[in-house]
C-alpha positions as CSV (number, residue, x, y, z in Angstrom):
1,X,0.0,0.0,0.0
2,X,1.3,3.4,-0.6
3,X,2.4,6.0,2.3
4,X,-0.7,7.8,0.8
5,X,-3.1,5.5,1.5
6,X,-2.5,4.6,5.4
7,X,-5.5,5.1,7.3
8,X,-4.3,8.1,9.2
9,X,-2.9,11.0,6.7
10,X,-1.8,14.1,7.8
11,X,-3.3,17.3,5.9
12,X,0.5,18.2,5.0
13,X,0.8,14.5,4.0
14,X,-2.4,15.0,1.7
15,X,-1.7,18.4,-0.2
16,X,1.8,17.2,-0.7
17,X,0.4,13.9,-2.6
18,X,-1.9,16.3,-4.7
19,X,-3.1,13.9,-7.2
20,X,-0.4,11.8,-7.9
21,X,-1.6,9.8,-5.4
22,X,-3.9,6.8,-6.1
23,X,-6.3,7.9,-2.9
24,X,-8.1,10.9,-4.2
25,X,-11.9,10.5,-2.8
26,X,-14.1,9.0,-5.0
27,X,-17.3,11.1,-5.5
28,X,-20.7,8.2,-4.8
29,X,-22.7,8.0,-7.5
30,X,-26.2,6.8,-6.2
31,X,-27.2,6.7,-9.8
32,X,-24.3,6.5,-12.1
33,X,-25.5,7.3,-15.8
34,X,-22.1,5.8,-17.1
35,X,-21.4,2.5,-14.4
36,X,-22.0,0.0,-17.2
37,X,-22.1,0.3,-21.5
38,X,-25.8,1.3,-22.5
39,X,-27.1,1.6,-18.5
40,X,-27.5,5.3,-18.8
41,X,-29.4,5.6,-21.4
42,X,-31.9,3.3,-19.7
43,X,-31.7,5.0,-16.2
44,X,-32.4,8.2,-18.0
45,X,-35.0,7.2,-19.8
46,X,-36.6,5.7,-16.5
47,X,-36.2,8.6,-14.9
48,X,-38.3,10.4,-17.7
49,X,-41.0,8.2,-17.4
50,X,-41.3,8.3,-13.3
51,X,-41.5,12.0,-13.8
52,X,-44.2,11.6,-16.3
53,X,-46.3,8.9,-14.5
54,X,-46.3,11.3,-11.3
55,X,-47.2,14.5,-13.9
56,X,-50.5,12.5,-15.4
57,X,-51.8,11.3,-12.3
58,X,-51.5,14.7,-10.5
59,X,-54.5,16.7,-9.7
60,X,-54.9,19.5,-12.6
61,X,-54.4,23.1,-11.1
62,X,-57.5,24.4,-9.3
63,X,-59.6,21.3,-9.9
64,X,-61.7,21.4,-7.1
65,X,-63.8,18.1,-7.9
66,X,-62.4,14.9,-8.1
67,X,-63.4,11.7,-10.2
68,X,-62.7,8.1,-10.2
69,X,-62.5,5.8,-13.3
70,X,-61.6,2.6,-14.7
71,X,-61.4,0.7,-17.8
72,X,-60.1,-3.0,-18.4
73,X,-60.6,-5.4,-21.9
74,X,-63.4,-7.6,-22.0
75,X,-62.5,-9.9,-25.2
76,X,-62.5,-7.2,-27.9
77,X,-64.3,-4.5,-26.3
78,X,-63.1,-2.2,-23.7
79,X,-65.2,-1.7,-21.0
80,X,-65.0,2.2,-18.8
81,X,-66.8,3.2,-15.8
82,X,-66.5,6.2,-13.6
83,X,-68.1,8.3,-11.2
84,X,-68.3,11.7,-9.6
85,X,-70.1,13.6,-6.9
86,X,-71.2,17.7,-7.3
87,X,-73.4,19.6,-4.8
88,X,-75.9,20.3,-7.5
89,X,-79.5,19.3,-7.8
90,X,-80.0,16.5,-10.5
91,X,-82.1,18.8,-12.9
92,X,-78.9,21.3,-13.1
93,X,-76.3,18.2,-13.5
94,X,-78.5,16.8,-16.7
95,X,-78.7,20.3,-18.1
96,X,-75.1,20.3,-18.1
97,X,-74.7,16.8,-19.7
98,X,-77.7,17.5,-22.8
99,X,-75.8,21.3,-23.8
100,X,-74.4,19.3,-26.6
101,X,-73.7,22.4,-28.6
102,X,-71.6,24.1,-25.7
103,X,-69.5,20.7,-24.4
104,X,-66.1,21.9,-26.1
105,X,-66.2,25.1,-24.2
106,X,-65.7,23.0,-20.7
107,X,-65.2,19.4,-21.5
108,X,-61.1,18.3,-22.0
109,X,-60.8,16.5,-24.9
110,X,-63.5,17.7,-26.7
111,X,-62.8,19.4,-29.7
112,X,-66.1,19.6,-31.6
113,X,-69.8,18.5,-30.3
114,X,-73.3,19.8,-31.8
115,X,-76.4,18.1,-32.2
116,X,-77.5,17.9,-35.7
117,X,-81.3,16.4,-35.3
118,X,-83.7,16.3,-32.3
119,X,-86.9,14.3,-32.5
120,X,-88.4,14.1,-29.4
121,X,-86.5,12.8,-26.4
122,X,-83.9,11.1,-29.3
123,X,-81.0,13.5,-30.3
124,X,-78.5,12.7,-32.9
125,X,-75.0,14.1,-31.8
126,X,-71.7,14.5,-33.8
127,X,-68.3,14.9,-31.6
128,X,-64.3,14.8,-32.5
129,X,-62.3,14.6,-29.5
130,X,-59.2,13.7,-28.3
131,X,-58.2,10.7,-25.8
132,X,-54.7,10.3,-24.5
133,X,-52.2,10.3,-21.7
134,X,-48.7,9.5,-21.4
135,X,-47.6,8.6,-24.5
136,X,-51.0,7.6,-26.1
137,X,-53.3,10.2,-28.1
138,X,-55.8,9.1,-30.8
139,X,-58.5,11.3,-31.9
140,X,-61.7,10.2,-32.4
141,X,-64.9,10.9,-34.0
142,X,-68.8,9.9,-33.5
143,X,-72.1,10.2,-34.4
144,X,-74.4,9.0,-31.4
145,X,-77.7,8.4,-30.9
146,X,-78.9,9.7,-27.7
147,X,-81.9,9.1,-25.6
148,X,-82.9,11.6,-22.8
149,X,-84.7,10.5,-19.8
150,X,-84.9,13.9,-17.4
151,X,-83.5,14.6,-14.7
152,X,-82.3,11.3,-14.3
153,X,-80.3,9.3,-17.8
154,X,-79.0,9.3,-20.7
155,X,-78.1,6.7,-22.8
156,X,-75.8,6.6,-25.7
157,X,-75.2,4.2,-28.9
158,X,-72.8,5.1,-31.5
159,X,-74.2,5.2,-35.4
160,X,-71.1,5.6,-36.8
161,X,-67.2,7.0,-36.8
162,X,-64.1,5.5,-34.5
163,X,-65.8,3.1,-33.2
164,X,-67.2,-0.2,-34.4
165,X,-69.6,-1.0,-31.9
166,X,-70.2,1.9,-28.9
167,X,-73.0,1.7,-26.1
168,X,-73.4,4.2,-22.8
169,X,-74.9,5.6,-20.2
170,X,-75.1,8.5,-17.6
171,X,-77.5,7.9,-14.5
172,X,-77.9,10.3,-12.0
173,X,-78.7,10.1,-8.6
174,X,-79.5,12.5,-6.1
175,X,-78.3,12.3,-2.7
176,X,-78.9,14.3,0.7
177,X,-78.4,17.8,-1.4
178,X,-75.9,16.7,-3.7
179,X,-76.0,14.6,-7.4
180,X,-73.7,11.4,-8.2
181,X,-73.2,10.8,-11.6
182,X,-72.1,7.7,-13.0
183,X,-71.1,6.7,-16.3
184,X,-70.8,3.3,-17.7
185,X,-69.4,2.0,-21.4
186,X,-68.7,-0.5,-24.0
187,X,-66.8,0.0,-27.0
188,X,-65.4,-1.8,-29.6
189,X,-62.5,0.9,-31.1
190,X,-62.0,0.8,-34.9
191,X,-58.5,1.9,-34.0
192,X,-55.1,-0.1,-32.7
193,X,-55.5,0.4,-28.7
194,X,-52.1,-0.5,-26.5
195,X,-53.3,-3.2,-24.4
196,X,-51.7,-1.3,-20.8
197,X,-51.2,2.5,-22.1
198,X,-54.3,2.8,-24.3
199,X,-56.6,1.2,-21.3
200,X,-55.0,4.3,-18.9
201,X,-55.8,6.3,-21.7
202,X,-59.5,6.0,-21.6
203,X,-59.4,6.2,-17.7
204,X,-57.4,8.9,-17.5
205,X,-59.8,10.7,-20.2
206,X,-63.1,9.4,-18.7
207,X,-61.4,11.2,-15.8
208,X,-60.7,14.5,-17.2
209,X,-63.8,14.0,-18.9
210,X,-66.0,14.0,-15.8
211,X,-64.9,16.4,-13.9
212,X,-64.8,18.6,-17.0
213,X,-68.4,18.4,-16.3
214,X,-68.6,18.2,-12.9
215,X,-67.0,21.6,-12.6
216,X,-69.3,23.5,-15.2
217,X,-72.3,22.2,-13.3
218,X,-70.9,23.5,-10.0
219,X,-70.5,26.5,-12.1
220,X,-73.5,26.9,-13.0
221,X,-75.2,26.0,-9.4
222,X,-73.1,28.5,-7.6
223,X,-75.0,31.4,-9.7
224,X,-78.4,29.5,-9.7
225,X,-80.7,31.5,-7.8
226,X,-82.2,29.1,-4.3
227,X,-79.2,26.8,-5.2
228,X,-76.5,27.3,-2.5
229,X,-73.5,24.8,-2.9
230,X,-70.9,24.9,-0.3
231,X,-67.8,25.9,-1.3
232,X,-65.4,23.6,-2.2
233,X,-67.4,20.5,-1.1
234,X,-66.5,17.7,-3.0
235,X,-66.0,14.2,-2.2
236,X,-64.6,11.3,-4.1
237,X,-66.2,8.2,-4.7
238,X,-65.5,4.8,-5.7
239,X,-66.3,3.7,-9.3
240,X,-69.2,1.4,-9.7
241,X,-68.1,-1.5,-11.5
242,X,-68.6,-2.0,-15.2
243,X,-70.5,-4.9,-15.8
């Protein structure tokens, strides 16, 4: 072993080594980029992808209502379910969820929406919209056929567009002052869906998606004359179960 690397060094002993010696301190590398050919590339790129995971399941800015949502394959079709609670009255909550015409103003993802024929209580609707997170976006396009039954469902089929088969439904529910609203689906997507990322995609979507709504209806209740939500009242609930 060197003189320079004895256990005990005198400071005098250590600046007079400078670094010819052998003992200079290594620096610890808890992550080092560049221990191993090709590692760092794949730390990095892990690194990246924690940082994004964390960034997509964050609560948006100033969301003050929270949903809950869930999608999983069910042979070809995709099944999505989701729920959310406002302090709204039921009649207020449906009015939101028929304004067709106005739904790319406060719905993420939306890009286009406007009913095209009414007969009745059956509207025809045509909507583009965007679905994504991570690294997943497709847009698609439908026409629906949709049957209102006020203040308390709505129920959705697609007639044509991205999808090959589509079915839905929004039932509402009143409860002590409040409105739950929750939204079952089946779809059959006439476009390639990643088995893992595209299924986050349509929860992460249906997410955005409802609370999108949630927040123009407690909107709209907050300047509703005899309608007095409290103020920031919210709660989360579980997701029914698609069947």
């Amino acid at each position: 072993m060197s003189p320079t690397c004895r256990q005990s060094v005198t400071p005098d002993e250590r600046r007079r080594a400078g670094k010819t010696s052998g003992c200079r301190r290594r620096r610890l590398d808890i992550f080092p980029l560049s221990a191993s050919p090709g590692r760092g590339p794949w730390l990095k790129a892990g690194r990246f992808l924690a940082a994004a995971l964390v960034y997509a399941t964050w609560p948006a800015a100033g969301s003050a209502v929270e949903a809950q949502a869930g999608a999983e394959m069910q042979g070809e079709h995709v099944a999505s379910w989701g729920s959310v609670d406002v302090a709204s009255t039921p009649e207020i909550a449906f009015g939101v969820l028929n304004d067709y015409d106005r739904m790319s103003s406060f719905m993420p993802g939306m890009i286009t929406s406007q009913a095209v024929s009414r007969e009745g209580n059956l509207v025809v609707v045509e909507q583009t919209a965007d679905v994504g997170g991570l690294f997943f976006s497709q847009r698609v396009m439908a026409r629906l056929a949709v049957e209102e039954l006020p203040p308390v469902r709505l129920t959705l089929r697609a007639l044509g567009g991205s999808f090959k088969e589509l079915t839905g439904t929004y039932v509402l529910t009143p409860r002590r002052g409040r409105t739950r609203i929750d939204y079952h689906s089946r779809f059959v997507p006439a476009f390639k869906l990643p088995p893992l990322i595209g299924l986050y995609a349509v929860r992460h979507s249906l997410e955005r998606h409802l609370e999108g709504i949630a927040a123009e209806i407690q909107r709209r209740s907050s300047s509703a004359p005899g309608v007095s939500p409290r103020p920031g009242s919210s709660s989360r609930p579980g997701p029914a179960r698609g069947e």
